[in-house]
C-alpha positions, 0 to 999 in steps of 0.5 A, a space after each residue: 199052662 201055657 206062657 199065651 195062656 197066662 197072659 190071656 187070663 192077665 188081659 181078660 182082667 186088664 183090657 178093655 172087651 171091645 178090643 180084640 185079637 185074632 190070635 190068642 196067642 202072644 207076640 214075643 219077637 218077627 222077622 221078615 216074614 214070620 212071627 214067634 210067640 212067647 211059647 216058641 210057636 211060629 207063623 208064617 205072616 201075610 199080614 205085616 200088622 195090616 200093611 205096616 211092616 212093608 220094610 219087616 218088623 225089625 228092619 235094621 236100618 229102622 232099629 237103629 235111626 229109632 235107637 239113635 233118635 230115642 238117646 237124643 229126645 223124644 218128643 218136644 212138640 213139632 208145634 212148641 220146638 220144631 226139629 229136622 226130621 219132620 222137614 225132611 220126612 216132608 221133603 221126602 212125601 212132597 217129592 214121592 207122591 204122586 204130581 209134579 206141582 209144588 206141595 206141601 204135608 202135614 204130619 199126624 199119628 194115624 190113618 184116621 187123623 190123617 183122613 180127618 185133617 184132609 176132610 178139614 183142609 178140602 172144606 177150609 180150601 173150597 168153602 164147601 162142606 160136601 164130602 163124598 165116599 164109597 161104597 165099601 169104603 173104609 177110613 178109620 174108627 174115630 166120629 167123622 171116619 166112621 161116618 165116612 166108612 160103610 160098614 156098620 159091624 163092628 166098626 159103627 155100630 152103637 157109636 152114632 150119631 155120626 158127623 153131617 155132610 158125608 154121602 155115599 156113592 156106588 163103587 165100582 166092583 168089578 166082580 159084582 157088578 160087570 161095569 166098566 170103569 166109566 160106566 161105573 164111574 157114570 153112575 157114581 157121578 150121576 149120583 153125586 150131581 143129583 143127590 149132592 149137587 156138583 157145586 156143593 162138593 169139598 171132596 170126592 175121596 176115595 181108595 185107589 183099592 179098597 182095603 177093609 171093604 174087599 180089596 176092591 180093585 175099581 175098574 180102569 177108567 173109574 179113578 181118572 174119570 173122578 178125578 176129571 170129575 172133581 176138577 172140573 166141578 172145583 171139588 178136590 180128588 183125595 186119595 186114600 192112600 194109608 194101606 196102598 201107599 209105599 210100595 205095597 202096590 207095586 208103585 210107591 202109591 197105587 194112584 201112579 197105576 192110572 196116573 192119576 194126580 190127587 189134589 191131596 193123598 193121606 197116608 199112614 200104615 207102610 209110612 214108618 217100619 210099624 212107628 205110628 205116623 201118618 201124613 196129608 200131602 197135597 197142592 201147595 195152595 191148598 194145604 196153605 190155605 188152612 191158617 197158622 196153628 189150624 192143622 198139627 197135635 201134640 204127638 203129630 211127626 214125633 220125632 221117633 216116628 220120623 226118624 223111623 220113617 226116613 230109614 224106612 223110606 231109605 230101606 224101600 229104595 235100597 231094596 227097590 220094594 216097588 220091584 219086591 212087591 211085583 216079584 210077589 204078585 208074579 209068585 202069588 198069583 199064578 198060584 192063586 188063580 191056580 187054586 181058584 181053578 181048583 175050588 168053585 167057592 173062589 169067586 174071584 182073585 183079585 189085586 195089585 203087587 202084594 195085596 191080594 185076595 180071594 173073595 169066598 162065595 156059595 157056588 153056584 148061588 145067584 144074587 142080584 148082585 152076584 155070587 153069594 158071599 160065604 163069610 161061614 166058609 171064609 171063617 173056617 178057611 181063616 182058623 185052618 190056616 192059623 192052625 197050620 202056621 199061617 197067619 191070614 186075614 179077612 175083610 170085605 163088607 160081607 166077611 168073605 174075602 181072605 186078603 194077603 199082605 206079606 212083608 214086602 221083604 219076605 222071601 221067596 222060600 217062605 212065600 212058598 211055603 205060605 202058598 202050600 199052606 194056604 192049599 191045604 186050608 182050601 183043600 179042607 173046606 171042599 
């Protein structure tokens, strides 16, 4: 029996069932771009642990801040005893994300917090309760998250009754419904004014490319007319930046693309080399307009995880990650849409910098709203690719979209090798 084996039949009897894994296969250590399991058996990884390890799964410079901090304490409470490093992972989101007004940040442990505290801090700053999301949209697993997330399996289902004062509008997905950015963006607002009310509204949040709904990439003009929008009308723009941010886009955080400046951006993922650390970043008025003692946590910026993510930050400008990303754009693409000239079920490639995608479709189908999803097909794409040695996820609200998110320093020979990988899946399916 296998070492993977044996520790399957310890987990069967150890973990809970509700949390799943797409391998059955067992970790035992990374590298830039390739994972190897306790039975010697390598992937390619074009996952990166769902766009955390932009700067790899063992960046030196990582290692060792983490090495260093752990020697010196591990955790005192920000909120007890503070410390440097949570100043200056601060310093270092005030001045990266995008706007040039004075902000400040909070730091917290996942996505998900991260989304909640800027639920909270918009309601407090506006005194509105109003919080608008998306079609597609995905912002977390715990109660007011899942509310704010559209899909229901698995993420909501059997979990409700969900948190109040969320309402959901159209997003704008060019492959599905052929609008421009500020059509799509019209209807979105028409929306919001008629089944919310322009003045009720604390919050328009939204991701700049949707991650588990599809990595839908809205059409330009669709976020500046929001955030026009939202200024206008005293509500804040909050972009959700936890899988886009840190140079996975091409740009330290995709909001830069359309220059767009959100009132407050929440981040995660990328943020510290695979420690788990998150953030809300935002205007200085409105993130001091929460009350002392209003906004923190008891692990919220441990001191690991800040170090970790001042060495990776440092990594993403020595390296120029920015430029990495758009150096794998420039190898994955041509190839992508070079396979999709190839399969018919390949409705769409779609994304920015290094997160890309195929949506799968039946060819030839006809919805209302487009291509028929083939989510039976992306499924069978998916296993091959695993059995091949490449390691691949899926998401999108209908289960047809196989998405990439490759280590931002993986090489170009293995990305090659990926891409051999992957048409050979493809070619099987036909």
């Amino acid at each position: 029996m296998s070492n993977s084996s044996e520790l399957h039949k310890r987990r069967s009897v150890a973990v809970a069932r509700g949390v799943s894994s797409m391998l059955a296969s067992y970790v035992d250590h990374a590298a830039d771009g390739t994972l190897t399991d306790v039975d010697g058996r390598e992937w390619i990884d074009l996952a990166a642990g769902i766009a955390v390890t932009n700067v790899g799964s063992s960046s030196p410079r990582v290692v060792a801040a983490v090495q260093r901090q752990a020697e010196r304490f591990t955790h005192t409470c920000f909120m007890i005893a503070p410390y440097e490093s949570y100043v200056a992972v601060c310093e270092q989101l005030n001045a990266l994300t995008p706007g040039a007004f004075e902000k400040r940040s909070a730091l917290f442990n996942s996505g998900a917090e991260a989304v909640e505290n800027a639920v909270k801090i918009a309601r407090h700053a506006t005194g509105r309760r109003a919080v608008v999301v998306f079609d597609h949209a995905y912002h977390g697993r715990t109660n007011l998250t899942m509310a704010l997330t559209a899909k229901d399996m698995p993420y909501k289902h059997g979990f409700g009754p969900f948190a109040g004062e969320v309402y959901r509008v159209p997003m704008s997905y060019p492959f599905r419904d052929g609008r421009s950015g500020p059509d799509a963006a019209a209807l979105a607002i028409s929306t919001i004014e008629k089944q919310v009310g322009a003045d009720q509204v604390a919050a328009v949040l939204v991701e700049p490319i949707q991650g588990e709904g599809g990595f839908v990439v809205p059409a330009e003009g669709f976020l500046p007319s929001l955030a026009d929008w939202s200024r206008a009308n005293g509500a804040l723009y909050v972009a959700d930046e936890i899988q886009t941010g840190f140079c996975r886009t091409g740009d330290w955080f995709a909001s830069t693309h359309e220059h767009v400046e959100p009132d407050l951006v929440t981040t995660a993922k990328g943020i510290a080399g695979g420690l788990p650390l998150a953030a809300v970043t935002g205007r200085a008025d409105l993130m001091d307009a929460v009350h002392p003692g209003g906004l923190g946590g008891t692990y919220g910026g441990n001191p690991i995880a800040c170090a970790a993510a001042l060495a990776a930050i440092e990594t993403m400008h020595e390296l120029d990650l920015p430029a990495a990303a758009r150096r794998i754009e420039s190898v994955m693409l041509p190839r992508l849409r070079e396979l999709q000239r190839r399969h018919p079920f390949i409705g769409d490639v779609r994304g920015r910098g290094a997160m890309l995608a195929l949506e799968i479709v039946v060819p030839d189908s006809s919805e209302p709203w487009g291509p028929a999803p083939d989510p039976a097909r992306t499924a069978r794409i998916q296993r091959r690719a695993h059995e091949a040695g490449l390691l691949l996820l899926t998401c999108g609200t209908y289960g047809n979209v196989i998405r990439f998110l490759p280590p931002l320093v993986i090489d170009d020979a293995t990305l090659h090798t990926a891409l051999e990988r992957l048409a050979s899946a493809l070619d099987d399916q036909d």
